[in-house]
VEXZAGU-782704 format. One record per residue (C-alpha): y, x, z. Coordinates in steps of 0.1 Angstrom, whole numbers, plus 5000, padded with zeros to 4 digits. Example, Ala and Ser with C-alpha at 12.3 -4.5 7.8 and 13.67 -1.06 7.14 Angstrom:
BEGIN
LUMMI 4955 5123 5078 .
LUMMI 4989 5137 5071 .
end
This chain:
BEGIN
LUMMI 6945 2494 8196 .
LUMMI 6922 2518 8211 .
LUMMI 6918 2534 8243 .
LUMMI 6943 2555 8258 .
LUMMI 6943 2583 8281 .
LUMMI 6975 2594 8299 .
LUMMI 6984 2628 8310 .
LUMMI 6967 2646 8338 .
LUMMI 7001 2650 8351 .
LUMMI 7012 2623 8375 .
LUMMI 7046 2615 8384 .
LUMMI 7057 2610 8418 .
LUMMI 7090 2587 8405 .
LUMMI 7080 2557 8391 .
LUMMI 7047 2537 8389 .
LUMMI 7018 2553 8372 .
LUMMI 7001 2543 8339 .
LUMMI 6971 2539 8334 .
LUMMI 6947 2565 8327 .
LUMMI 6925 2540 8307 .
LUMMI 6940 2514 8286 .
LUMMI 6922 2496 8260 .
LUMMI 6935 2460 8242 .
LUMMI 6933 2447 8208 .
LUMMI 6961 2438 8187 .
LUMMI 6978 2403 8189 .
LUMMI 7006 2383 8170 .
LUMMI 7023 2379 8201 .
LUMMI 7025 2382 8241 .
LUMMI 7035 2359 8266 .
LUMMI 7032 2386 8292 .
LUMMI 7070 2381 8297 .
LUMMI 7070 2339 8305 .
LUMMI 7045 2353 8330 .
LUMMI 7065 2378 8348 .
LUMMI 7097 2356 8352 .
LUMMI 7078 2324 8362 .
LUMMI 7062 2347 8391 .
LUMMI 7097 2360 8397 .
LUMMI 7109 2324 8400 .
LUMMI 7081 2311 8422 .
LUMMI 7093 2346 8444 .
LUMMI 7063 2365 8436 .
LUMMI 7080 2396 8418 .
LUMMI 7052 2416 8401 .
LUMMI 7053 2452 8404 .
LUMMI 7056 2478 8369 .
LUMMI 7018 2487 8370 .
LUMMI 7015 2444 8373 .
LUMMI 7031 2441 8344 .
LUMMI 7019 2463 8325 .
LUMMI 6989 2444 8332 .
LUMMI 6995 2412 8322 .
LUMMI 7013 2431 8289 .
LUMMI 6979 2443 8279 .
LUMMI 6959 2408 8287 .
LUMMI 6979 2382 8277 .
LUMMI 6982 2385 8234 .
LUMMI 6982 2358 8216 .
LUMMI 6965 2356 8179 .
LUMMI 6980 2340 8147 .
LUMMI 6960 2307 8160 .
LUMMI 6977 2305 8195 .
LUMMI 6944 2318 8214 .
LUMMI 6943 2348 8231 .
LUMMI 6936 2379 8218 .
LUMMI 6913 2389 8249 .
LUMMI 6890 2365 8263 .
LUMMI 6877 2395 8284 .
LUMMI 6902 2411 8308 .
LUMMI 6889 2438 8332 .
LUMMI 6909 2459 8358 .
LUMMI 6903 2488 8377 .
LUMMI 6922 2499 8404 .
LUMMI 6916 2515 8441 .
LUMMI 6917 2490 8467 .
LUMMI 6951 2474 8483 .
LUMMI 6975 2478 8453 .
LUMMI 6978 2446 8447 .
LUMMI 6952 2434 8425 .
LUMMI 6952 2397 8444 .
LUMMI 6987 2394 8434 .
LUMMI 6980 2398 8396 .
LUMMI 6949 2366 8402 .
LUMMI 6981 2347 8423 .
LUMMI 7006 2348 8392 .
LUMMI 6978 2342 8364 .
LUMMI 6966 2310 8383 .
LUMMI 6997 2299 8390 .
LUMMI 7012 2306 8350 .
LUMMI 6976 2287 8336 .
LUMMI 6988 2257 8361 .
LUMMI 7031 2256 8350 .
LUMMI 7026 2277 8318 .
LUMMI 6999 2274 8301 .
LUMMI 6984 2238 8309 .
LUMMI 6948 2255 8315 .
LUMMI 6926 2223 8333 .
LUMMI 6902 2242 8354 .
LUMMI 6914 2277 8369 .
LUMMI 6889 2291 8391 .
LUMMI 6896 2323 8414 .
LUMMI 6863 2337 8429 .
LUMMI 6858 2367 8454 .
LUMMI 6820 2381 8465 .
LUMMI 6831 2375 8501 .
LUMMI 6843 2343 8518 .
LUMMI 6874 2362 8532 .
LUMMI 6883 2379 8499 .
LUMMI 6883 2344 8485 .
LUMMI 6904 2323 8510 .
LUMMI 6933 2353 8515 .
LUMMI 6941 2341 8477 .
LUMMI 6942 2302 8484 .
LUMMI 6965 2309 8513 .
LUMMI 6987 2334 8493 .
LUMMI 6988 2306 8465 .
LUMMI 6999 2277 8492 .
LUMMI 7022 2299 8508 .
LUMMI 7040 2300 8469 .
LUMMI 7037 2260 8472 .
LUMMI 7048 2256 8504 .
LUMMI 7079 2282 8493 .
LUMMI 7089 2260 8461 .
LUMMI 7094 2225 8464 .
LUMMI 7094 2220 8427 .
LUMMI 7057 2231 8425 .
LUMMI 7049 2212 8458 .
LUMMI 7062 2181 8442 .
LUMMI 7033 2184 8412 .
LUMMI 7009 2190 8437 .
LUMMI 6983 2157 8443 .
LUMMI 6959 2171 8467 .
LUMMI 6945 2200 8485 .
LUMMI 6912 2208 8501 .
LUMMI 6910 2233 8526 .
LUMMI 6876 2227 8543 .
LUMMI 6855 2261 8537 .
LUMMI 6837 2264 8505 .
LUMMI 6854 2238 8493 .
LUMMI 6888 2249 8485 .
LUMMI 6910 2232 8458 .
LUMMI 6941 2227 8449 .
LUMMI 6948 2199 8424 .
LUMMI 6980 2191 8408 .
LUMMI 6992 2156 8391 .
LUMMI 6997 2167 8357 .
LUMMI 6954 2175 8362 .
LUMMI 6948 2210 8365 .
LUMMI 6927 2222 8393 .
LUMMI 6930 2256 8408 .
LUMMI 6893 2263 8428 .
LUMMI 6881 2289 8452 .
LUMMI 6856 2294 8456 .
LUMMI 6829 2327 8469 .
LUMMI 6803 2342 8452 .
LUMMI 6781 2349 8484 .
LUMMI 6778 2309 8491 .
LUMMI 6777 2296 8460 .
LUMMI 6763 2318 8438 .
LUMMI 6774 2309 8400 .
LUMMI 6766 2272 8404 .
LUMMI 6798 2254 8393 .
LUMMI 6814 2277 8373 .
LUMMI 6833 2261 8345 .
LUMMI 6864 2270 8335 .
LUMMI 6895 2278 8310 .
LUMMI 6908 2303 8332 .
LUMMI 6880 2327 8360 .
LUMMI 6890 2354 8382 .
LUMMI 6870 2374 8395 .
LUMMI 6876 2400 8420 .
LUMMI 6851 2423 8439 .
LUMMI 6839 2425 8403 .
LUMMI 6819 2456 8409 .
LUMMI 6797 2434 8432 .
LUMMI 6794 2410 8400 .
LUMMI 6757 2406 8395 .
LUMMI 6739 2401 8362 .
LUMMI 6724 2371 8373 .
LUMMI 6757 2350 8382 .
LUMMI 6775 2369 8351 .
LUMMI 6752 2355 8326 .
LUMMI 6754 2318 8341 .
LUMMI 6789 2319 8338 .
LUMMI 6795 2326 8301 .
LUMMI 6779 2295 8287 .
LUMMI 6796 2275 8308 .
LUMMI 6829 2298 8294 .
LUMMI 6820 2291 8254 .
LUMMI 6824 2254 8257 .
LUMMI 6859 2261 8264 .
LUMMI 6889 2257 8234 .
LUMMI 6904 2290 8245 .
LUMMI 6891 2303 8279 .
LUMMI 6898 2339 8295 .
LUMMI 6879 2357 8318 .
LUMMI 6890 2386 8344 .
LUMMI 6873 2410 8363 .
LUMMI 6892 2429 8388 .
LUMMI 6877 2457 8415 .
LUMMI 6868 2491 8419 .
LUMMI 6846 2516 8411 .
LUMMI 6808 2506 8424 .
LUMMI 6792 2520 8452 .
LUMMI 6755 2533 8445 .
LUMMI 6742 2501 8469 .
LUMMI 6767 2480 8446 .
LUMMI 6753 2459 8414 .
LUMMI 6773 2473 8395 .
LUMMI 6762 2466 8358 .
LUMMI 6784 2442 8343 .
LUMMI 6814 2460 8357 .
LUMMI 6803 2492 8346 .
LUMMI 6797 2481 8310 .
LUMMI 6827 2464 8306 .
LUMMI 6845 2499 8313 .
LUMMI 6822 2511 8291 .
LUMMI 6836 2491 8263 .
LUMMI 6872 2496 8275 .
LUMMI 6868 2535 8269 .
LUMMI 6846 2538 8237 .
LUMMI 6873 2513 8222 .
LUMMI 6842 2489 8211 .
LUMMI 6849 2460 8233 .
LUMMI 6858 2424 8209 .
LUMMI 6884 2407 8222 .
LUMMI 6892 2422 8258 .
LUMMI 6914 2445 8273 .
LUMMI 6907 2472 8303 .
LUMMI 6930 2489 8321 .
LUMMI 6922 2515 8351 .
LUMMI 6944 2536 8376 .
LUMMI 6920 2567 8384 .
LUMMI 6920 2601 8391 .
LUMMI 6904 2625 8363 .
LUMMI 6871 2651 8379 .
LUMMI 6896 2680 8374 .
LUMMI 6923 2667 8397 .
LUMMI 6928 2680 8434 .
LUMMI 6919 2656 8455 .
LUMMI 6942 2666 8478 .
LUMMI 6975 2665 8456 .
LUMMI 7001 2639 8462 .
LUMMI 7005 2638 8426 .
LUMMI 6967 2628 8422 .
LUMMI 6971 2601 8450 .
LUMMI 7002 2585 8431 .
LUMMI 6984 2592 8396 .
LUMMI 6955 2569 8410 .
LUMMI 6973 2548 8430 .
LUMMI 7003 2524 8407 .
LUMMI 7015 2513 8443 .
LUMMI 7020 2545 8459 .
LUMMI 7045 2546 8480 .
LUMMI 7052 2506 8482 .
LUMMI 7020 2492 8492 .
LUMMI 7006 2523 8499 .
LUMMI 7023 2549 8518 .
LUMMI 7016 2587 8521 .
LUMMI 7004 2587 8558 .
LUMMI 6977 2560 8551 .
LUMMI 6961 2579 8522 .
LUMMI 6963 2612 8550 .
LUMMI 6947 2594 8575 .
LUMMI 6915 2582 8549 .
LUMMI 6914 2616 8532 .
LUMMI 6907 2633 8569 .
LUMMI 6876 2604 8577 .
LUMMI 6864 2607 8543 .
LUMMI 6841 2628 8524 .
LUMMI 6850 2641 8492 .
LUMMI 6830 2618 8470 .
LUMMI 6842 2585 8491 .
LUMMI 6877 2594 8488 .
LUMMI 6873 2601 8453 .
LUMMI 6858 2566 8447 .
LUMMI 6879 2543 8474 .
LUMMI 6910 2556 8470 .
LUMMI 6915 2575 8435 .
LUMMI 6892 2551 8417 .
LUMMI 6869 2580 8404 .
LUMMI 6840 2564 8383 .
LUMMI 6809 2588 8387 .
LUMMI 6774 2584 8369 .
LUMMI 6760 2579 8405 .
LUMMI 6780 2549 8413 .
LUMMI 6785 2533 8378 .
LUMMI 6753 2530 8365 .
LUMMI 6723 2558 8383 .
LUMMI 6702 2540 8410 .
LUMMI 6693 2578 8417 .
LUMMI 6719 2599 8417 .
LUMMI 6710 2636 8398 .
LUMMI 6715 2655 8424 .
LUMMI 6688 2636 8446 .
LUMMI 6667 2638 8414 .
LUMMI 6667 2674 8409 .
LUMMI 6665 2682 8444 .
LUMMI 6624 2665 8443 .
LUMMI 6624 2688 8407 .
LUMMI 6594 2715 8409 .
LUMMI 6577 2722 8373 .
LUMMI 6546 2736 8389 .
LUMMI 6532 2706 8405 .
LUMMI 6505 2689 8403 .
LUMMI 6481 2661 8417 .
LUMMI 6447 2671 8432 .
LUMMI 6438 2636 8447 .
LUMMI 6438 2600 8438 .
LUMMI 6448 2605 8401 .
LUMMI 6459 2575 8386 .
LUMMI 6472 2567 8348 .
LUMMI 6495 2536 8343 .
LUMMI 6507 2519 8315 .
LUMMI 6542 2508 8302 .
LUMMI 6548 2487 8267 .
LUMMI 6583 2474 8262 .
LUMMI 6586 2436 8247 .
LUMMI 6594 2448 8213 .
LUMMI 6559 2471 8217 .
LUMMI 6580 2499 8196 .
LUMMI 6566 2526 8219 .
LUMMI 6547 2531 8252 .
LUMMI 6543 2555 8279 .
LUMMI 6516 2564 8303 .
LUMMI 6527 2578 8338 .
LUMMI 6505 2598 8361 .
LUMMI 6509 2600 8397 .
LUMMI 6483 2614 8425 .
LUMMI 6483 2630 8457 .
LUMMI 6492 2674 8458 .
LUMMI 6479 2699 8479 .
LUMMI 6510 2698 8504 .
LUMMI 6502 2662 8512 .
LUMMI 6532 2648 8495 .
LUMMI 6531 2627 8461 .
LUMMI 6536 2641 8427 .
LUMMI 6542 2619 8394 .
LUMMI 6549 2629 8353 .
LUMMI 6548 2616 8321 .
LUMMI 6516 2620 8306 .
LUMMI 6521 2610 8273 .
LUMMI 6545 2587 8251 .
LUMMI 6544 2579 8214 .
LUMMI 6555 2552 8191 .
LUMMI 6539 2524 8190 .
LUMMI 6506 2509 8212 .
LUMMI 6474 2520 8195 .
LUMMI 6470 2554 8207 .
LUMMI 6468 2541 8243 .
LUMMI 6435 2526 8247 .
LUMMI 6418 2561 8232 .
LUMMI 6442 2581 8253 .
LUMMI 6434 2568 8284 .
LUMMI 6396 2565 8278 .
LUMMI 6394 2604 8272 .
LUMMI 6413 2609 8301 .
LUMMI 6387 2586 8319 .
LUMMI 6360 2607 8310 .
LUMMI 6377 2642 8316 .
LUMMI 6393 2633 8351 .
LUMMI 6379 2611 8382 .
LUMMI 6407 2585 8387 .
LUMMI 6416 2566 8416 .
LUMMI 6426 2538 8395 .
LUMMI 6443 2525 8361 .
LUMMI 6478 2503 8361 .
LUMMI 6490 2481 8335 .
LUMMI 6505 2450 8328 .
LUMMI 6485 2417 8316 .
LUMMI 6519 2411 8292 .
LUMMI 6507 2444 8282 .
LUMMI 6487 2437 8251 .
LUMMI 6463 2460 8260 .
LUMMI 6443 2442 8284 .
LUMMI 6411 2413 8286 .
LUMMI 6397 2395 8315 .
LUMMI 6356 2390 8316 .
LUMMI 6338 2380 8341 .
LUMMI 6370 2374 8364 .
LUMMI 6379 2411 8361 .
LUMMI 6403 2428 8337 .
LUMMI 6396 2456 8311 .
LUMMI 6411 2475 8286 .
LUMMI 6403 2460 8256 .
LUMMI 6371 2473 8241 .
LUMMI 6363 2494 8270 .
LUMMI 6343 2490 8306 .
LUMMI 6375 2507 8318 .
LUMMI 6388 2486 8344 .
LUMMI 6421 2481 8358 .
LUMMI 6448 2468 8380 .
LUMMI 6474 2444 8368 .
LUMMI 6508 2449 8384 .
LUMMI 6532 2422 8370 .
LUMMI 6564 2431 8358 .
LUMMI 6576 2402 8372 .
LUMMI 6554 2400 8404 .
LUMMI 6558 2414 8437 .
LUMMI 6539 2448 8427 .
LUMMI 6569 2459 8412 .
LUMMI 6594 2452 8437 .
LUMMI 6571 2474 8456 .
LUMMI 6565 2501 8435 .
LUMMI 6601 2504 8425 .
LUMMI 6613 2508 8464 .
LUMMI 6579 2530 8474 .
LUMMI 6594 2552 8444 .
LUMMI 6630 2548 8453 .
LUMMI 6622 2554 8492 .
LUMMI 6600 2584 8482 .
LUMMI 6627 2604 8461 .
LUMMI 6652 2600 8486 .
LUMMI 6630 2616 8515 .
LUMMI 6615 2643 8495 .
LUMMI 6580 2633 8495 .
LUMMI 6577 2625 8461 .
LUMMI 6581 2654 8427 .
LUMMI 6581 2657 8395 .
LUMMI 6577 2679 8367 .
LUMMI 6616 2673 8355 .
LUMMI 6608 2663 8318 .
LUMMI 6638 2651 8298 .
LUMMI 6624 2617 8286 .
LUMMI 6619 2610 8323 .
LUMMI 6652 2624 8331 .
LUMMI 6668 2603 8304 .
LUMMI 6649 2570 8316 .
LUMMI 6665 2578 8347 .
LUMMI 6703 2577 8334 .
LUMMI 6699 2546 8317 .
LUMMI 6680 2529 8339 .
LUMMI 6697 2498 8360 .
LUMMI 6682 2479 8386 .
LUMMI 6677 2439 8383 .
LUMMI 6674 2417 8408 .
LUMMI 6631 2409 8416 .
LUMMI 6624 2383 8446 .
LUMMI 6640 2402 8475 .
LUMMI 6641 2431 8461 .
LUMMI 6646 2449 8420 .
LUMMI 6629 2463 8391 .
LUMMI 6636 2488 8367 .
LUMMI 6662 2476 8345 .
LUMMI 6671 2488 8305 .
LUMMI 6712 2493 8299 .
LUMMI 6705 2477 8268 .
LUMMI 6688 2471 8235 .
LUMMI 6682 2508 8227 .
LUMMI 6672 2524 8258 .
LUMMI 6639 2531 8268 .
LUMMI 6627 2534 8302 .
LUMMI 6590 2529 8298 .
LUMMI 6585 2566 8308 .
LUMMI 6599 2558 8344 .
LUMMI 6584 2523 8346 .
LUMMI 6552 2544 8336 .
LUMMI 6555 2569 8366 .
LUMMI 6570 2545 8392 .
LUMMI 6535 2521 8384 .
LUMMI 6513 2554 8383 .
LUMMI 6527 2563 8421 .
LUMMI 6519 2524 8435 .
LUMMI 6485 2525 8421 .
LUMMI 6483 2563 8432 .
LUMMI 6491 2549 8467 .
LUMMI 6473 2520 8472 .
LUMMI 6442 2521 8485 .
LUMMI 6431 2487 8475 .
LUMMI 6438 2494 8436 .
LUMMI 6402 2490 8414 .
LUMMI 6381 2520 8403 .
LUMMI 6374 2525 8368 .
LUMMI 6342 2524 8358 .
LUMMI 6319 2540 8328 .
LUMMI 6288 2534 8314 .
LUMMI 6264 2559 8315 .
LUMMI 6225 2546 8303 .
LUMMI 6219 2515 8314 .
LUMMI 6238 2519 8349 .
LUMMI 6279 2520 8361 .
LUMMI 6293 2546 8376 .
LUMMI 6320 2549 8397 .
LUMMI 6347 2572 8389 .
LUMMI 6362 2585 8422 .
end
């Protein structure tokens, strides 16, 4: 089944669909078994709940299920703790699962779901009699149960992804999901017979790591996801924000868990583009996946400038060497910092003679590259392009340099002082371009496979080199002596 979009008209009777619904097609559904054993255990799931649970919980021919990827998307406070409550508690009474693991980002997030599950205990003796132990003390949370199963709680901000191991995870806050912890987790998921994953949140803030969120969605809407299901409650850009019928459309709890007056009271202390993402779920390019937003990009646009000081040439070759780029960055008239592309072909070998004819037209401040590079050799304890006396300044991809060209670049955008030339490979690094996790800091990420960022790793090396004072001078022969080029 492919992705679905519902009508741009809500309904103010009734639950709303969702506006994105994606789930592949299964032999049968035990959505059902679900719903009345958390009806039993006095946990009655709402319509949009269901619904839910309808969408994740196919079976296949060989009894596994359909989707071992489950993602949901809704605006915060309609429930979406509720939905990880009745799927822990149906992998303990339903579906045998031995490990069930319920993990939040924050430690709060985490232990409001181990109380909501021993208040359900606590409320039916028939469960409290299968229960052999529990654990409350902080960070340690378990509840274990004499037929073996374990449910465990346990938050993402202490423990990281150490642990993880399970036939049943849930994740919420999953737009706070890191790469990192995401990609510990799913080995530790294949060794399972028939494991399922969810990830439950809302749309990511632009400070949020919100990657592995954001490309699940991705999936969930082009329809090319295997094996998972997405749903999402959300408002669509040409809805009025200020409609009741948008803030029921977005909202599947309107007007049970969330009444009219609250969503009044946040739409008055709000600005547009908050409201838009906290409480109708809106998904924009500048939260999902830009670590700088357009409109902060084409704001530092201007097509006319140009460096007149400390003009320096970088170098950026992606692992599978298929192309490279080289940025330039320097110092304008104005005082403030200007970078560009300065060239970017296929492959590597046009880079040495590029930048040794820009060597001897222009006096740079200083050459960047990478020692992974390809392109440079060390003699005598100093580093050169290969086959040249041009010499030059490593900057690791995976050092500190980076970290601190990425945030000199970041930083610099934001407060106007650095421009560029607005060229569309640069622009189109830009889009793509995700941020991973470097030290204390990040570096430049690629979305995936196919995109190609070397354009903007180019620039954002050209501008540290451009502003360090300390960066090494290339040098040329002339005769028998070296000459500086300043």
């Amino acid at each position: 089944m492919g992705s679905m979009r519902s009508p741009s008209a809500a309904l103010l009777v009734g639950q709303a669909p969702p506006r994105i619904r994606f789930e592949p097609t299964a032999r049968s559904n035990s959505w059902a078994d679900v719903a009345d054993l958390s009806a039993r255990l006095g946990v009655v799931l709402d319509e949009w709940q269901e619904d839910v649970f309808q969408a994740a919980m196919g079976e296949r021919g060989d009894g596994r299920w359909a989707s071992r990827l489950v993602g949901v998307s809704t605006p915060r406070q309609n429930g979406k703790s509720q939905l990880i409550v009745a799927r822990a508690m149906a992998g303990v009474l339903l579906f045998d699962e031995k490990t069930i693991i319920c993990s939040a980002h924050q430690t709060d997030t985490a232990r409001e779901v181990f109380q909501r599950l021993l208040d359900i205990i606590d409320s039916n003796p028939s469960v409290e009699r299968r229960v052999d132990s529990v654990m409350k003390a902080l960070g340690r949370e378990y509840i274990r149960f004499k037929g073996g199963q374990t449910i465990r709680i346990k938050a993402r901000s202490i423990s990281g992804s150490r642990g993880f191991s399970a036939d049943c995870l849930l994740l919420d806050e999953a737009q706070i999901l890191g790469r990192p912890a995401w990609s510990s987790i799913l080995p530790t998921m294949s060794a399972r017979e028939n494991p399922q994953a969810w990830l439950l949140g809302t749309p990511p803030t632009p400070s949020d790591d919100g990657e592995v969120f954001a490309q699940l969605r991705d999936q969930g809407i082009a329809g090319t996801g295997r094996r998972m299901a997405y749903l999402e409650w959300s408002a669509d850009e040409q809805d009025d924000l200020d409609a009741e019928a948008t803030w029921a459309k977005a909202n599947p709890a309107y007007g049970s868990r969330i009444q009219r007056e609250a969503i009044e009271a946040e739409r008055s202390s709000m600005s547009d583009e908050q409201f838009a993402m906290e409480r109708l779920g809106m998904w924009s390019a500048d939260s999902a996946t830009r670590v700088i937003d357009e409109t902060s990009w084409l704001a530092v646009a201007d097509p006319a400038s140009m460096a007149v000081d400390k003009l320096t040439l970088a170098i950026d070759v992606p692992p599978d060497r298929s192309v490279a780029a080289v940025g330039l960055a320097g110092l304008r008239a104005d005082g403030s910092w200007h970078v560009e592309l300065d060239e970017q072909r296929k492959g590597v070998d046009w880079v040495i003679p590029w930048v040794r004819t820009r060597a001897t037209r222009n006096r740079l401040h200083g050459v960047v590259a990478d020692e992974l590079s390809g392109l440079v050799e060390k003699r005598r304890d100093r580093h050169y392009l290969i086959g040249t006396d041009i010499q030059v300044t490593l900057a690791g991809a995976e050092g500190r340099d980076m970290a601190v060209a990425c945030a000199r670049f970041f930083d610099g955008v934001m407060d106007g002082t650095v421009h560029h030339t607005d060229q569309p490979q640069v622009n189109v690094a830009l889009s793509v371009a995700r941020k991973r996790p470097l030290g204390s800091g990040w570096a430049w990420n690629r979305k995936d496979a196919a995109s190609d960022i070397t354009p903007l790793v180019a620039e954002t090396l050209a501008l540290w080199g451009a502003q360090n004072d300390n960066v090494i001078r290339p040098t040329r022969r002339t005769g028998t002596r070296t000459a500086v080029m300043l």
